[in-house]
N, C-alpha and C positions, 0 to 999 in steps of 0.2 A: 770798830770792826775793820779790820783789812780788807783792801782790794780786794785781794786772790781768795780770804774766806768768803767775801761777800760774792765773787763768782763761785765758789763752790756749790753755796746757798742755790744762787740762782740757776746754775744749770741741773738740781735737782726737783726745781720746780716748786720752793717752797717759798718764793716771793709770791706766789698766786694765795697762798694762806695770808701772808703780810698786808697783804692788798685790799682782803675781803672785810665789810663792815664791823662783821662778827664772828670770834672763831667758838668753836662748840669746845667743852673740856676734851672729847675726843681728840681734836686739832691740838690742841694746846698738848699733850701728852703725847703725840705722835712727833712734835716736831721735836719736843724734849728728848724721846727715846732715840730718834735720827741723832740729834747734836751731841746724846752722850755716845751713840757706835760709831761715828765718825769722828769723837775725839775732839768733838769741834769744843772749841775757848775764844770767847768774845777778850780781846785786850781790854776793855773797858772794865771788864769784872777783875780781873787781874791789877787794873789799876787804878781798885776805890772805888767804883759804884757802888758799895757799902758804907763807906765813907764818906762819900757824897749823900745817901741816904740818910746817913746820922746825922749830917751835919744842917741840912736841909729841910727835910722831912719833919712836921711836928701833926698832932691831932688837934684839932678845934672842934669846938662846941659853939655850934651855929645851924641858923634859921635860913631859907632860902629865901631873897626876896621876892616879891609877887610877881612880876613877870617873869621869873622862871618858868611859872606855867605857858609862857611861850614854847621854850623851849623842849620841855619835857610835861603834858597835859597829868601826868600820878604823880608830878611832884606837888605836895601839901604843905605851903608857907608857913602854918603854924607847926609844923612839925620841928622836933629837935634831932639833930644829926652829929654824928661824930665822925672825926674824918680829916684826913690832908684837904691843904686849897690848892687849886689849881696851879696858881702862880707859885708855890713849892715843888709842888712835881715838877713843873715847866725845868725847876733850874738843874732838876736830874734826869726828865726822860721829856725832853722837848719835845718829841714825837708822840707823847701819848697825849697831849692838850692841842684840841681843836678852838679855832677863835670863829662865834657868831657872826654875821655882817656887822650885829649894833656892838659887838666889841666884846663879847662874853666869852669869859676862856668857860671852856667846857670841859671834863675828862673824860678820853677815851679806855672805858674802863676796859676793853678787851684787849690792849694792847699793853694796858698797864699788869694785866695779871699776865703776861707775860715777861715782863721786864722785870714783875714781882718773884714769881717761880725761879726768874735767873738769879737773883739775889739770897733769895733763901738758901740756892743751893749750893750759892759759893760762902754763905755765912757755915751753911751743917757741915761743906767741905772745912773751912777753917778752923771750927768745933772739931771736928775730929782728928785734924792734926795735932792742934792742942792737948786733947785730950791724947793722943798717943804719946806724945812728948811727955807728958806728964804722968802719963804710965796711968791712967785711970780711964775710966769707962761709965758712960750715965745710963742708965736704962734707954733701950728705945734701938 
């Protein structure tokens, strides 16, 4: 992100969203609908954070170890999960992994479903160039 977009950002007051522990889907769609009437375009999407996703990003099937329930008391050690590791995301959205005192990356899922919503919608933006290009149309 630019300076001058990252002051735009901030003199409309939507780093106080950025800031907050948790944002509601309301926040999350609100800040969406700003950045598409302002036009606004992170360079970062423009150059591969798609790409960086594909190339990084994979799912694992994995168990949490027992002191998890440090961290988070509903997590259930026998339980099986599907899902990115931390240390993947870290290498495409450093911001959305928080590190415990004892050293445990954790994910900030609120901020990652935002950096996820951004991605989608420069994948459907690319889909549908494509498909224009190509003179075709999918449902939807």
């Amino acid at each position: 992100m630019t300076e001058e977009d990252y002051n735009k950002l901030k003199r409309t007051g939507l780093e106080l969203l950025y800031e907050q522990d948790s944002l509601s889907p309301d926040d999350i769609q609100n800040v969406c609908a700003f950045m598409d009437e302002e036009g606004f375009e992170d360079e970062e999407f423009d150059n591969g954070l798609a790409e960086l996703y594909a190339k990084h990003i994979r799912n694992y099937l994995y168990k949490y170890k027992p002191e998890a329930k440090n961290i988070d008391s509903s997590i259930d050690p026998n339980e099986q999960h599907v899902g990115p590791m931390a240390q993947d995301i870290e290498k495409v959205a450093p911001d959305c992994v928080k590190e415990t005192e004892s050293g445990t990356k954790v994910v900030d899922g609120d901020r990652l479903a935002l950096v996820n919503a951004g991605v989608i919608a420069d994948l459907v933006r690319r889909l549908d160039a494509l498909e224009e290009k190509l003179g075709v149309k999918t449902n939807g």
